[in-house]
MIKOL-734832 format. One record per residue: x, y, z of N, C-alpha, C, O in turn. Coordinates in nm, 3 decimals. Last residue first. Example, Ala and Ser with C-alpha at 12.3 -4.5 7.8 and 13.67 -1.06 7.14 Angstrom:
residues 2
<<1.285 -0.225 0.708> <1.367 -0.106 0.714> <1.290 0.003 0.787> <1.341 0.114 0.804>>
<<1.319 -0.569 0.780> <1.230 -0.450 0.780> <1.320 -0.330 0.780> <1.424 -0.332 0.846>>
//
This chain:
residues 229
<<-0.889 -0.338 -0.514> <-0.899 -0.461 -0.445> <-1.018 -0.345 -0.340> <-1.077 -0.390 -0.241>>
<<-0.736 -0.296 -0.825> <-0.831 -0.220 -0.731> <-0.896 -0.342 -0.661> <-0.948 -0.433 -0.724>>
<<-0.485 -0.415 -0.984> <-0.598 -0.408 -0.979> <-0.671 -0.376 -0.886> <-0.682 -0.484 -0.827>>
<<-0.225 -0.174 -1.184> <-0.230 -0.267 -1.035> <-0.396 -0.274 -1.052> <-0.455 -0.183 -1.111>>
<<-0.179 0.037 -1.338> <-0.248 -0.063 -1.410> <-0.238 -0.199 -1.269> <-0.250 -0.318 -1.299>>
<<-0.088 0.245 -1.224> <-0.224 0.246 -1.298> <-0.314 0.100 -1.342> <-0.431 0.067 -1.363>>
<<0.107 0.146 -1.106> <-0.011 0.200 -1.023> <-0.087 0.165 -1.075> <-0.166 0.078 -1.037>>
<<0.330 0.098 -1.295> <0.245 0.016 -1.217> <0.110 0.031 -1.148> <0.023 -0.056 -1.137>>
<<0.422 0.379 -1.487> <0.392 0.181 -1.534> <0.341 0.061 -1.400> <0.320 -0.056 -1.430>>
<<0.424 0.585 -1.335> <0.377 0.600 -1.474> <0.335 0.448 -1.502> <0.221 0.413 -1.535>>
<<0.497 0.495 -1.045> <0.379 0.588 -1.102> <0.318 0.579 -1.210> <0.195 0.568 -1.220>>
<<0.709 0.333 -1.105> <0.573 0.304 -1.032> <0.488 0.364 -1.072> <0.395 0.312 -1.135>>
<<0.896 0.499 -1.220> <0.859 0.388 -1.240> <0.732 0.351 -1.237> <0.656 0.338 -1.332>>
<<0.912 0.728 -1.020> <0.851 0.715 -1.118> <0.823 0.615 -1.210> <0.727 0.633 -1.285>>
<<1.006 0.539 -0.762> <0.883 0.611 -0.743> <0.818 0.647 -0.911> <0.704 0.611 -0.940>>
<<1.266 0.450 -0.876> <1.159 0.359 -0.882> <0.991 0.417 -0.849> <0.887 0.365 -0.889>>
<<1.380 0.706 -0.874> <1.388 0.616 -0.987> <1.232 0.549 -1.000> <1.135 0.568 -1.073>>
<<1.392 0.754 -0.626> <1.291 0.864 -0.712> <1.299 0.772 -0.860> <1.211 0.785 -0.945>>
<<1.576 0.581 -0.537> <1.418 0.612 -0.461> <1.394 0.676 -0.542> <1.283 0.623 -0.552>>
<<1.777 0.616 -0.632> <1.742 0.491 -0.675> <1.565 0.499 -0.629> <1.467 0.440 -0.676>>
<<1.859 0.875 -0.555> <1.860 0.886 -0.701> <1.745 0.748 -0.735> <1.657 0.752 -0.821>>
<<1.837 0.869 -0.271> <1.744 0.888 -0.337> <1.742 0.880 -0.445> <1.628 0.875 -0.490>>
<<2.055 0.664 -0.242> <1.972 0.580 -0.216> <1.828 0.676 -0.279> <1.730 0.616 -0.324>>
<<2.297 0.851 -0.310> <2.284 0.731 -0.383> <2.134 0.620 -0.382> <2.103 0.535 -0.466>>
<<2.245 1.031 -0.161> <2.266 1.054 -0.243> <2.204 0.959 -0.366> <2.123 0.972 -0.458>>
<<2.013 0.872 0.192> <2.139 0.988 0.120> <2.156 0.967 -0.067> <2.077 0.886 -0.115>>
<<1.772 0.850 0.372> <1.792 0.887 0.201> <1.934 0.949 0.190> <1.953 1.070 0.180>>
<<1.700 0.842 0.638> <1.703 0.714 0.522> <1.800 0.736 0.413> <1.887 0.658 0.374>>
<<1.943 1.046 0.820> <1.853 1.033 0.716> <1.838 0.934 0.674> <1.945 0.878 0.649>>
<<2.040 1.030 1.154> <2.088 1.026 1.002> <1.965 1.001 0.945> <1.880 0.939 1.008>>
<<2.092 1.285 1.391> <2.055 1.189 1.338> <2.048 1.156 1.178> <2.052 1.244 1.091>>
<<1.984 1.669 1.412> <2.047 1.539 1.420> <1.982 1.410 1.361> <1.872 1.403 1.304>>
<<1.825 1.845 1.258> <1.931 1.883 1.379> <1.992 1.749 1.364> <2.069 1.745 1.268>>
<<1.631 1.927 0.986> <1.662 1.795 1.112> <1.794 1.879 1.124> <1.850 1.951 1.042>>
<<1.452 2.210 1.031> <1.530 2.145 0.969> <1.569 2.026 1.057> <1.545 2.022 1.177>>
<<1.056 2.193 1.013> <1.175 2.211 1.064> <1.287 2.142 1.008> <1.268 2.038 0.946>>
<<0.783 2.295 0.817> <0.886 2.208 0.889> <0.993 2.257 0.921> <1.035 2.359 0.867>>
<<0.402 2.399 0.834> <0.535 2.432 0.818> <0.643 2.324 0.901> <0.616 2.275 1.011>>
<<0.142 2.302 0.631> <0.265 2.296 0.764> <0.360 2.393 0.767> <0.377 2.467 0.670>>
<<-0.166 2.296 0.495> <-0.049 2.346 0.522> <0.031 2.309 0.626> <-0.031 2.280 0.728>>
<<-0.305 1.995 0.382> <-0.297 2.104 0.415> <-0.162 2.179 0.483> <-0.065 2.112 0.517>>
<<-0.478 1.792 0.123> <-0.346 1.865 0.191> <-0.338 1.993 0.246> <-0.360 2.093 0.179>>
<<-0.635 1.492 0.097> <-0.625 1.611 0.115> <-0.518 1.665 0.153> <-0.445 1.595 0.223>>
<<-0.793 1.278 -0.116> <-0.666 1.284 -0.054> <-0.689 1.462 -0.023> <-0.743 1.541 -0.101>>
<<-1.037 0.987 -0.100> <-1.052 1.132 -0.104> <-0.895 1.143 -0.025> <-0.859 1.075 0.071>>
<<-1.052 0.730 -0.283> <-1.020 0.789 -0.178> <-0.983 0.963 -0.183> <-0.916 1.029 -0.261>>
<<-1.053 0.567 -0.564> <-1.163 0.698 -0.455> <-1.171 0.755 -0.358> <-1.266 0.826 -0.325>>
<<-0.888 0.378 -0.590> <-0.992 0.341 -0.488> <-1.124 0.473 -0.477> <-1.232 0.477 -0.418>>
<<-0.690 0.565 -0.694> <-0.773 0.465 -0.795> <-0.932 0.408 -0.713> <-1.045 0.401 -0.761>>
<<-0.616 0.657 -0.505> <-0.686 0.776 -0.546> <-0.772 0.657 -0.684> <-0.879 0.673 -0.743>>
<<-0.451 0.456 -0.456> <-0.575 0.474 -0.372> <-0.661 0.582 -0.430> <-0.779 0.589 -0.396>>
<<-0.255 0.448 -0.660> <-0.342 0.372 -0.618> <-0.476 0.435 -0.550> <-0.585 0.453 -0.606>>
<<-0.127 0.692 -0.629> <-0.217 0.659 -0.758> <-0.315 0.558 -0.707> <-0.437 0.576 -0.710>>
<<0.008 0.710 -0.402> <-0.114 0.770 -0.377> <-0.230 0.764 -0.522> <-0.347 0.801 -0.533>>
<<0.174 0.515 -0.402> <0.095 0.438 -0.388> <-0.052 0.543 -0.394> <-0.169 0.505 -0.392>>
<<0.396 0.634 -0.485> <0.393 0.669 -0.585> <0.217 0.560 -0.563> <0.149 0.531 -0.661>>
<<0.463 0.757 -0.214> <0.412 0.877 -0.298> <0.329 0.799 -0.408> <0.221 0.846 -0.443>>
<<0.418 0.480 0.026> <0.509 0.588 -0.081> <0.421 0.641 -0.146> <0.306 0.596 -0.150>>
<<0.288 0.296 0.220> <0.275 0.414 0.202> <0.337 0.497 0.173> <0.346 0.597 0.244>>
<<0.350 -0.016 0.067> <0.390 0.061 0.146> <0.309 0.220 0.098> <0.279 0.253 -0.017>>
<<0.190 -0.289 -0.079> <0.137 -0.129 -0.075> <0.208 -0.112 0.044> <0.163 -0.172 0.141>>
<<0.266 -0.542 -0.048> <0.311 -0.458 -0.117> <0.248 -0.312 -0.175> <0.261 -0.253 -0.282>>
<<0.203 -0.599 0.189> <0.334 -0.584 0.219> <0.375 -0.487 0.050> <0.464 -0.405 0.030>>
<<-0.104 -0.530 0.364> <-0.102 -0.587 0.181> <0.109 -0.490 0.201> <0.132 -0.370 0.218>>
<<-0.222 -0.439 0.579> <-0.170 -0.564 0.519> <-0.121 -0.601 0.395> <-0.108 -0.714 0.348>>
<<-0.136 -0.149 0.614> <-0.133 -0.280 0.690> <-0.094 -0.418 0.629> <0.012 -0.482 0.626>>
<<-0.293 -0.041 0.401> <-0.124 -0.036 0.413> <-0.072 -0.123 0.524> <0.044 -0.164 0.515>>
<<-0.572 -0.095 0.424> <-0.503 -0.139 0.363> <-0.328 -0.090 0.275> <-0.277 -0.099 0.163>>
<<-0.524 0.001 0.736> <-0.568 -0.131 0.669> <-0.511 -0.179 0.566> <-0.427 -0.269 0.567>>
<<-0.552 0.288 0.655> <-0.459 0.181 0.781> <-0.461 0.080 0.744> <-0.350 0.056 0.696>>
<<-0.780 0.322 0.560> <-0.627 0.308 0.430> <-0.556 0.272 0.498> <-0.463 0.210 0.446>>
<<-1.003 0.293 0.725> <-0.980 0.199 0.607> <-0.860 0.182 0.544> <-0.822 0.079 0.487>>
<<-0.909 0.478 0.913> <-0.914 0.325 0.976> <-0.870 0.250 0.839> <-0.771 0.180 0.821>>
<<-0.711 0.749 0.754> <-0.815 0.724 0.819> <-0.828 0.558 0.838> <-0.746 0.499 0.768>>
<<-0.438 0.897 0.821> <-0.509 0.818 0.699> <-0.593 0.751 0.817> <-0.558 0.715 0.929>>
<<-0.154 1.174 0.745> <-0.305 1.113 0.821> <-0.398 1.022 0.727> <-0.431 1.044 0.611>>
<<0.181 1.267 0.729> <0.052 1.245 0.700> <-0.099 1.179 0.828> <-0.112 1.158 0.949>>
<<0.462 1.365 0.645> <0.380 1.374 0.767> <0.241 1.358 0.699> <0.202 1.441 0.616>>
<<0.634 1.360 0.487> <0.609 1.187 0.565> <0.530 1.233 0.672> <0.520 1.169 0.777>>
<<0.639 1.443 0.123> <0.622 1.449 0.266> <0.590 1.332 0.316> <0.544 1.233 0.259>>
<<0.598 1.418 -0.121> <0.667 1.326 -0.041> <0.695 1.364 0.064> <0.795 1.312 0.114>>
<<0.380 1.544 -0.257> <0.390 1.449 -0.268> <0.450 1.344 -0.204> <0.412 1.227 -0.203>>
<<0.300 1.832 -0.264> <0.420 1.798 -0.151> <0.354 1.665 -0.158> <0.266 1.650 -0.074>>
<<0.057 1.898 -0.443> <0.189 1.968 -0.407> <0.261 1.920 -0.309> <0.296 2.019 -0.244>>
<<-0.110 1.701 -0.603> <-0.054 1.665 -0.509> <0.082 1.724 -0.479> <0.189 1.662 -0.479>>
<<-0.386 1.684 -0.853> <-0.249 1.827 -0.850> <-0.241 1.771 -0.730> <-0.355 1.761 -0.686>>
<<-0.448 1.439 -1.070> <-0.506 1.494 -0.929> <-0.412 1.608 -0.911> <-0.339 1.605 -1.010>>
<<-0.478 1.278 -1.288> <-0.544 1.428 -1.325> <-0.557 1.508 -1.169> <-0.634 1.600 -1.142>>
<<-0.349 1.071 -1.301> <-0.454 1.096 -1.245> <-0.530 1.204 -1.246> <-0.645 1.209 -1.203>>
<<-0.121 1.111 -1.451> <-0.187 0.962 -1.471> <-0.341 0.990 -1.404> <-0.440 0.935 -1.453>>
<<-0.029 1.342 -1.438> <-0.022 1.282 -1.556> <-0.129 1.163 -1.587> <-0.192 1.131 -1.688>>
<<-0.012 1.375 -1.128> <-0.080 1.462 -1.198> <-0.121 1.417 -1.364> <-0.229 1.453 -1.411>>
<<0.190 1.163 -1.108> <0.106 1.139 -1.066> <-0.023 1.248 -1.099> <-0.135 1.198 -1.095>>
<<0.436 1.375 -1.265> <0.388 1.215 -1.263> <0.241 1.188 -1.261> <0.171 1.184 -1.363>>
<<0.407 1.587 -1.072> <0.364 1.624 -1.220> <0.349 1.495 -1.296> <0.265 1.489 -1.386>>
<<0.506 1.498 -0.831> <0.388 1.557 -0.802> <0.350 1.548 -1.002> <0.248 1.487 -1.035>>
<<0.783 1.448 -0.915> <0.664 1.313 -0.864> <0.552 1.350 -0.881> <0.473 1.275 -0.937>>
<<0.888 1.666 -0.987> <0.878 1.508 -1.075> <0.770 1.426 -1.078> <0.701 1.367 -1.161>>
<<0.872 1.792 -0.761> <0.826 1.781 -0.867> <0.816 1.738 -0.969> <0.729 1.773 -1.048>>
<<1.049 1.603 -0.587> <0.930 1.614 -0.547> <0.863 1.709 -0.700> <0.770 1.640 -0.739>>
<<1.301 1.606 -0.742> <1.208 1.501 -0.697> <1.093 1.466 -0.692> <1.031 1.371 -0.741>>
<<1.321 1.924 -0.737> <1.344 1.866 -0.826> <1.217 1.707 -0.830> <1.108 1.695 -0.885>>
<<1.379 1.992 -0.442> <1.240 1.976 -0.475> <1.253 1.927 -0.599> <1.164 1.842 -0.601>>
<<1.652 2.060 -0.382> <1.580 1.944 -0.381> <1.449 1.926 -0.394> <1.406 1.822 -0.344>>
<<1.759 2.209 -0.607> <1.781 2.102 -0.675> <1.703 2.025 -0.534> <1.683 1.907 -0.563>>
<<1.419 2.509 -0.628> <1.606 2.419 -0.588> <1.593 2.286 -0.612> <1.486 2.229 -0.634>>
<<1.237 2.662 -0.673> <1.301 2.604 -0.754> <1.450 2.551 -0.717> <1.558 2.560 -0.775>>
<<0.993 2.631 -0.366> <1.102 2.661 -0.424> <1.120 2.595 -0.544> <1.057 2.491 -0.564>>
<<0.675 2.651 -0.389> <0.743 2.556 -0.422> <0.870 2.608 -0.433> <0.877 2.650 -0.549>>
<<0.416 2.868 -0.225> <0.544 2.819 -0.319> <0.634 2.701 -0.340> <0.653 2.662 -0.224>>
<<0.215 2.815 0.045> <0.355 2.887 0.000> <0.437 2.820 -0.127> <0.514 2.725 -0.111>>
<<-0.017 2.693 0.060> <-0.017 2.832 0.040> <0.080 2.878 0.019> <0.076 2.991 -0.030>>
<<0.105 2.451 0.035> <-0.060 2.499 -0.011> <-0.061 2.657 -0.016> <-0.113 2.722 -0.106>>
<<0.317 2.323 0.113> <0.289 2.382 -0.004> <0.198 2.421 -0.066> <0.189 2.432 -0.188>>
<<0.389 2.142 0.250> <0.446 2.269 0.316> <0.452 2.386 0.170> <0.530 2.474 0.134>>
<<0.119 1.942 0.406> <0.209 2.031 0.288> <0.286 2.118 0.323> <0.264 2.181 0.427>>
<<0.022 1.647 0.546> <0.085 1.723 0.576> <0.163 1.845 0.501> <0.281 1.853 0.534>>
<<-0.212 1.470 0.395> <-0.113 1.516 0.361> <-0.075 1.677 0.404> <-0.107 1.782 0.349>>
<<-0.450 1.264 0.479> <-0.431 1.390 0.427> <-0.293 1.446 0.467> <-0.275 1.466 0.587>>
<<-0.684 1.034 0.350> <-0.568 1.051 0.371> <-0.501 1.228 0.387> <-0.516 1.303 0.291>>
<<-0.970 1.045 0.380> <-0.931 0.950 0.416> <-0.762 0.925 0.404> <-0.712 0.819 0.442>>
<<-1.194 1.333 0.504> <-1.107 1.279 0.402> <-1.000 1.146 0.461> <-0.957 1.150 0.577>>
<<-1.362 1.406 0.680> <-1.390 1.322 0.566> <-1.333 1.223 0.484> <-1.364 1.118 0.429>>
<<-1.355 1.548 0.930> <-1.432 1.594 0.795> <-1.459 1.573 0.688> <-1.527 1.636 0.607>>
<<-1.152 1.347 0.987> <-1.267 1.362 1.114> <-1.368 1.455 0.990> <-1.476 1.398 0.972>>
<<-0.955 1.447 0.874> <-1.001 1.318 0.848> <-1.088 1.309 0.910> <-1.135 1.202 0.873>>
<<-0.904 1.705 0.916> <-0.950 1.721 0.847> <-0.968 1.529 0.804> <-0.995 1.503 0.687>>
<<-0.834 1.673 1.224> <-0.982 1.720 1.202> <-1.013 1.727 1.040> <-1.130 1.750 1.010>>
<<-0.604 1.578 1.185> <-0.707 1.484 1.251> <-0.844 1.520 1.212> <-0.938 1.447 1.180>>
<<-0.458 1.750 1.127> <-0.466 1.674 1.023> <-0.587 1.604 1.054> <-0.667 1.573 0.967>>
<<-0.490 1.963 1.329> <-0.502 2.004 1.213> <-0.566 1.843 1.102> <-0.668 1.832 1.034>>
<<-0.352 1.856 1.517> <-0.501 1.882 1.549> <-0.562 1.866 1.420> <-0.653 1.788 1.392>>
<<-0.063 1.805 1.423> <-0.146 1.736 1.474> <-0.285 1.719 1.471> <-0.342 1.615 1.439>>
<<0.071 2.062 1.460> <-0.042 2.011 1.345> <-0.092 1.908 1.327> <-0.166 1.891 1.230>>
<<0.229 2.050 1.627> <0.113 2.165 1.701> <-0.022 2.170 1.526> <-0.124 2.231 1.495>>
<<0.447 1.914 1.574> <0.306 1.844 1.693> <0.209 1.915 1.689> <0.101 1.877 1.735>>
<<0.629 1.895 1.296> <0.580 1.991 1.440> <0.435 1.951 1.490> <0.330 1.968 1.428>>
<<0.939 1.729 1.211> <0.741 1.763 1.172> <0.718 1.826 1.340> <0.771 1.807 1.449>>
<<1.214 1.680 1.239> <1.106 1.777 1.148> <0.957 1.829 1.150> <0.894 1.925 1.107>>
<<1.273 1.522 1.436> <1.208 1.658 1.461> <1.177 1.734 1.381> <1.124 1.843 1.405>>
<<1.326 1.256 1.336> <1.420 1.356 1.343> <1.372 1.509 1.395> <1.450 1.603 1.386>>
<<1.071 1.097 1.335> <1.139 1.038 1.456> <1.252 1.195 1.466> <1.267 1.248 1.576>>
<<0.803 1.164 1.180> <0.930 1.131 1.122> <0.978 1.134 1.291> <0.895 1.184 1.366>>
<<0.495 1.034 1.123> <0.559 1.113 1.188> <0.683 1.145 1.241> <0.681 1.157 1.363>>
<<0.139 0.933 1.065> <0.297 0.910 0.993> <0.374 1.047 1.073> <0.313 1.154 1.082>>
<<-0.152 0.880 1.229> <-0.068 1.004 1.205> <0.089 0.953 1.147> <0.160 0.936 1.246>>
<<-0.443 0.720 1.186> <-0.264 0.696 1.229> <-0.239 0.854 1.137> <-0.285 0.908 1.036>>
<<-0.760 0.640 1.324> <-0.667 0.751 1.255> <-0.486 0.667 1.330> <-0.442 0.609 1.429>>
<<-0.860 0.440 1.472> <-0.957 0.493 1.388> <-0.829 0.578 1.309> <-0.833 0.545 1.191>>
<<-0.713 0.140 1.599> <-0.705 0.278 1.625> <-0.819 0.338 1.498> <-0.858 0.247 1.425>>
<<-0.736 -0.129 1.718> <-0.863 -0.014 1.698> <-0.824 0.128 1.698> <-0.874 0.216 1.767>>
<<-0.473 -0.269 1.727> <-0.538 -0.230 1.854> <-0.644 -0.148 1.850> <-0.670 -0.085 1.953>>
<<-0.459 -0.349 1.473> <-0.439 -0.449 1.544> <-0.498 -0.408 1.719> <-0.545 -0.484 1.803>>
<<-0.412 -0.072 1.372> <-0.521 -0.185 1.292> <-0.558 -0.261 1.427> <-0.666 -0.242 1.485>>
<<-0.167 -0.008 1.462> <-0.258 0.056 1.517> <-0.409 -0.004 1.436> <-0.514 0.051 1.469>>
<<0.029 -0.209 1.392> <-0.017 -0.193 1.553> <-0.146 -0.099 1.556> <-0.227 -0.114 1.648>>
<<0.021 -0.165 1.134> <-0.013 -0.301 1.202> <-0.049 -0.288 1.293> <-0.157 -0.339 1.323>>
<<0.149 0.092 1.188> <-0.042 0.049 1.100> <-0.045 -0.071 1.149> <-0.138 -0.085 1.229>>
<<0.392 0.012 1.235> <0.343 0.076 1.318> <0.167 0.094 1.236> <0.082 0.117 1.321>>
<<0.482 -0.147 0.958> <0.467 -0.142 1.109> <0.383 -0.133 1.200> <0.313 -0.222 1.247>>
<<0.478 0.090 0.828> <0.365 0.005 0.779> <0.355 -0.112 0.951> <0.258 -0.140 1.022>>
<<0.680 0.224 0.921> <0.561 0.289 0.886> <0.474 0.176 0.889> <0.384 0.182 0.974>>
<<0.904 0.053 0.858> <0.883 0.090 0.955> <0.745 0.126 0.986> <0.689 0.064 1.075>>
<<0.885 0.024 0.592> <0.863 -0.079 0.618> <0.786 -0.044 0.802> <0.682 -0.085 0.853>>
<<0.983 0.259 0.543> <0.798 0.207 0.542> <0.791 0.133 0.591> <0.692 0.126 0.663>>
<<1.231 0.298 0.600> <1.129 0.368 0.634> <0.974 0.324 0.640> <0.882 0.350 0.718>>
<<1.367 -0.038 0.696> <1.349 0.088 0.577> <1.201 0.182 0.642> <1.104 0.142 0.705>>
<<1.429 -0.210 0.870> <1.330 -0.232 0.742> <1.334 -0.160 0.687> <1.298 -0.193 0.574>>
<<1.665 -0.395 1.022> <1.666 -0.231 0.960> <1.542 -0.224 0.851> <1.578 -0.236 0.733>>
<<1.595 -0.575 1.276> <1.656 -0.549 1.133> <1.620 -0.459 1.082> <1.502 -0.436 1.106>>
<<1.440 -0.587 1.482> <1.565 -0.668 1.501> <1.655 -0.626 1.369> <1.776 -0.647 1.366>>
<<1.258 -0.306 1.624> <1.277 -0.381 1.523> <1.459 -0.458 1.524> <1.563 -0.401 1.556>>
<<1.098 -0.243 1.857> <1.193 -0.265 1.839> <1.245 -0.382 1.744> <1.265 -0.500 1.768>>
<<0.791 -0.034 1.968> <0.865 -0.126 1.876> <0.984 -0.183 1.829> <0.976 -0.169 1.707>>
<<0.728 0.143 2.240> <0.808 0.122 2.091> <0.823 0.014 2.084> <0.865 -0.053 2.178>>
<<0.630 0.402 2.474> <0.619 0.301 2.384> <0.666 0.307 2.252> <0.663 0.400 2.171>>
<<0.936 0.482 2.705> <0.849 0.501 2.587> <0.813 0.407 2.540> <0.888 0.311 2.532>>
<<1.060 0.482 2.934> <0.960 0.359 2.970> <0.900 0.432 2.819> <0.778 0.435 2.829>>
<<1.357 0.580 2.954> <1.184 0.669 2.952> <1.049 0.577 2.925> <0.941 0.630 2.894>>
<<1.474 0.389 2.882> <1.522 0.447 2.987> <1.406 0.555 3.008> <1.397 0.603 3.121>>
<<1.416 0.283 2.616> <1.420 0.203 2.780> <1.408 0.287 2.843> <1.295 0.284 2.892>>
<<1.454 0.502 2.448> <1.378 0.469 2.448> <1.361 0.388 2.565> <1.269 0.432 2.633>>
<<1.754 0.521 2.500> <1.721 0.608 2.554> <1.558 0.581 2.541> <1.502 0.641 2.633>>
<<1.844 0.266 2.381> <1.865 0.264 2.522> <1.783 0.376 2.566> <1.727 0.354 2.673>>
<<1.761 0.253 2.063> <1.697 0.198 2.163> <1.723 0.232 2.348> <1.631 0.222 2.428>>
<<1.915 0.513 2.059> <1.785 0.527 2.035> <1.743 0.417 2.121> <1.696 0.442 2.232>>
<<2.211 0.496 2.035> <2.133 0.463 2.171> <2.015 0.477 2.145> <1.962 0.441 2.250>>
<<2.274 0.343 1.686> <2.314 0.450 1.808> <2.290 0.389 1.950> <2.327 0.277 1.986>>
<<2.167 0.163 1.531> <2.270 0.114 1.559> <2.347 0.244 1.679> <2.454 0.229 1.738>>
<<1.802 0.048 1.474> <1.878 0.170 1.525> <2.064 0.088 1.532> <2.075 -0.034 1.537>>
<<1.583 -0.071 1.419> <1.662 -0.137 1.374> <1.822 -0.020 1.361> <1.910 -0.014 1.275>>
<<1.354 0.121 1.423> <1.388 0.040 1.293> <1.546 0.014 1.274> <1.619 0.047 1.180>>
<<1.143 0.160 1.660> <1.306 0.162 1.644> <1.305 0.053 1.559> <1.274 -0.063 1.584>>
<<0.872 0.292 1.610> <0.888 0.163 1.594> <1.027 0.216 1.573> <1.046 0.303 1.488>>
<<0.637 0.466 1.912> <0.803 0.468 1.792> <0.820 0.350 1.774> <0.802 0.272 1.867>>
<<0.354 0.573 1.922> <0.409 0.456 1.903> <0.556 0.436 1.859> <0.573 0.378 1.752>>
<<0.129 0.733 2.088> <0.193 0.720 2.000> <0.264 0.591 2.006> <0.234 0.507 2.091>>
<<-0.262 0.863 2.130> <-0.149 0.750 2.158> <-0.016 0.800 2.058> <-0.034 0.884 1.970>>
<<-0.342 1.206 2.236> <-0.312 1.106 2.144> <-0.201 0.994 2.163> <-0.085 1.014 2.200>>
<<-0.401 1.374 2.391> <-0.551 1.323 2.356> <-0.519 1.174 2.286> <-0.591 1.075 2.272>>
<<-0.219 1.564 2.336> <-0.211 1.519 2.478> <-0.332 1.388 2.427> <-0.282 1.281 2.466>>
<<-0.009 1.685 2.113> <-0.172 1.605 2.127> <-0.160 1.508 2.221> <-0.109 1.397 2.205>>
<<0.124 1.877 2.227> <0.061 1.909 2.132> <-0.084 1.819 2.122> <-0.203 1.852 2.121>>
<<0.278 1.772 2.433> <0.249 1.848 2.454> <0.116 1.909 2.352> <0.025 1.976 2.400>>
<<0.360 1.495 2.275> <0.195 1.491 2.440> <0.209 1.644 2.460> <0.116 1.668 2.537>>
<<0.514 1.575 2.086> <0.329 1.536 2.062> <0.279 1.516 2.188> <0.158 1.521 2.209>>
<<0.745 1.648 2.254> <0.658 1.746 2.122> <0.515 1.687 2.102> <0.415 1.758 2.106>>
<<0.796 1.453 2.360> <0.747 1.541 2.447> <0.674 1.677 2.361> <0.590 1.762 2.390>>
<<0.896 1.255 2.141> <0.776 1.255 2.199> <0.725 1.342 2.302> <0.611 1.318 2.341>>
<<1.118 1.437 2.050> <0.975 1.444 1.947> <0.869 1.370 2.050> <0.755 1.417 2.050>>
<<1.288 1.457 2.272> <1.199 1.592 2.197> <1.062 1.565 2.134> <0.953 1.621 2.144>>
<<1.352 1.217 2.214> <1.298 1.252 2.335> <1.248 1.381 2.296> <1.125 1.385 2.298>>
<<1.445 1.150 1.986> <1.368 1.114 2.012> <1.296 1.195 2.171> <1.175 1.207 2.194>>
<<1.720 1.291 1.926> <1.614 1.380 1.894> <1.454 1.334 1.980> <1.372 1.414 2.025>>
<<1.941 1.159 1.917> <1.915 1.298 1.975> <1.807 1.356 1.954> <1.798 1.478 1.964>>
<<1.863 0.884 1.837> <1.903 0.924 1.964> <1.915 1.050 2.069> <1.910 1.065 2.191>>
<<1.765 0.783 1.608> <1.744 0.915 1.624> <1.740 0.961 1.787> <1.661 1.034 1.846>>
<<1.812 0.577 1.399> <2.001 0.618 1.465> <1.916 0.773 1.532> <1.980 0.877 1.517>>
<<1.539 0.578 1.335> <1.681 0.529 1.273> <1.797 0.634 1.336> <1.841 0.745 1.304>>
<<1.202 0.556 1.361> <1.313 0.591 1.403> <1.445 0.531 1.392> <1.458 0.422 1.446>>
<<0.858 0.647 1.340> <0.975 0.580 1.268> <1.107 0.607 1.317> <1.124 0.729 1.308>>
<<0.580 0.648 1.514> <0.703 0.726 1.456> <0.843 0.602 1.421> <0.892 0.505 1.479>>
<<0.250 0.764 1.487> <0.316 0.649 1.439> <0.487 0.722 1.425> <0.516 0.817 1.353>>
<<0.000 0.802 1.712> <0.125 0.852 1.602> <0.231 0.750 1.609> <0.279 0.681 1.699>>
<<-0.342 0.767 1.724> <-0.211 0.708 1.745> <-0.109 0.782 1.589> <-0.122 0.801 1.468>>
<<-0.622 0.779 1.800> <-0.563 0.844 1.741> <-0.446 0.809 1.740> <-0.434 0.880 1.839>>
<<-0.981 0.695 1.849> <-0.858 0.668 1.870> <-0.775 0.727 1.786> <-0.827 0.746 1.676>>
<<-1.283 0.977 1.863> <-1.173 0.902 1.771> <-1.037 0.872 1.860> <-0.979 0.959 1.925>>
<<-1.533 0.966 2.070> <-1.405 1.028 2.036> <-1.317 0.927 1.963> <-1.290 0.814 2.003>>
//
């Protein structure tokens, strides 16, 4: 049986954390998790103590991946075979869990949580981004990646690894050029998400304009031409 560990990221997510881990042992009882507190300024850390949860307690605010990449360290570092990415605000729903596991357990070495395989893409100003990105990375790779920036994902021992170590492959959208450079088989399957209730977002206004900046950046002028290790 495959080790399995969820990886959760968490920033100022005091109201929520306790939900989200009673959301995955209800859902994937079978499965480790891990919250890395990135450096919280609420009670996240206190309410994390106070339920003996396992976590990480970051001294400085790393940023989402940083967070992410984190928590791959830990699960490299203790044999996990699969990491599940898994937002700390209650967006992502536990009961797909099964879902992602089995489709890395069938092959594929990253697979991408969608909320767009079978349903539509709205035309609103916030998918904008996300179709930017997805038609980017479609440009350079010829791959079609409908929900490009989703943070619910699955990546099998090898791409743990190498998002583990290498500080400059975080697991962003615009790294899926990369690996798809490797041959890595990427898959996506359906979700559905929830709205966040509480707690604050990485991304406000000013920080995604600068995040989707540099994601296409990347895409079109670094990926491609980074060297395959």
């Amino acid at each position: 049986m495959r080790k399995v560990l969820v990886v959760i990221p968490a920033y100022n997510e005091a109201l929520s954390i306790e939900d989200v881990v009673a959301d995955i042992k209800k859902n994937a009882p079978d499965a480790d998790y891990v919250i890395v507190n990135d450096g919280s300024k609420d009670h996240t850390e206190e309410i994390v103590i106070k339920n003996g949860f396992n976590c990480i307690n970051c001294f400085m605010n790393l940023g989402l991946f940083g967070a992410v990449q984190t928590g791959f360290l830990y699960a490299l570092e203790n044999g996990y075979d699969i990491a599940i990415q898994f937002d700390g605000d209650g967006q992502h729903d536990g009961k797909y869990i099964k879902t992602l596991v089995k489709a890395i357990e069938e092959g594929s070495n990253i697979v991408i949580g969608s909320r767009f395989v079978t349903e539509k893409k709205p035309f609103t100003s916030r998918m904008i981004g996300s179709r930017l990105i997805a038609f980017a990375i479609f440009l350079v790779t010829g791959k079609k990646i409908k929900d490009p920036t989703s943070g619910f994902r699955a990546y099998d021992r090898d791409v743990i690894a190498d998002y583990a170590l290498d500080m400059n492959n975080p697991p962003e959208p615009d790294t899926l050029v990369y690996m798809l450079r490797k041959k890595k088989k990427i898959k996506e399957v359906q979700v559905q998400m929830r709205e966040r209730e509480f707690g604050e977002s990485y991304l406000n206004l000013s920080n995604t304009i600068r995040y989707m900046s540099r994601m296409l950046i990347s895409i079109m002028l670094i990926q491609p031409f980074r060297k395959v290790r």
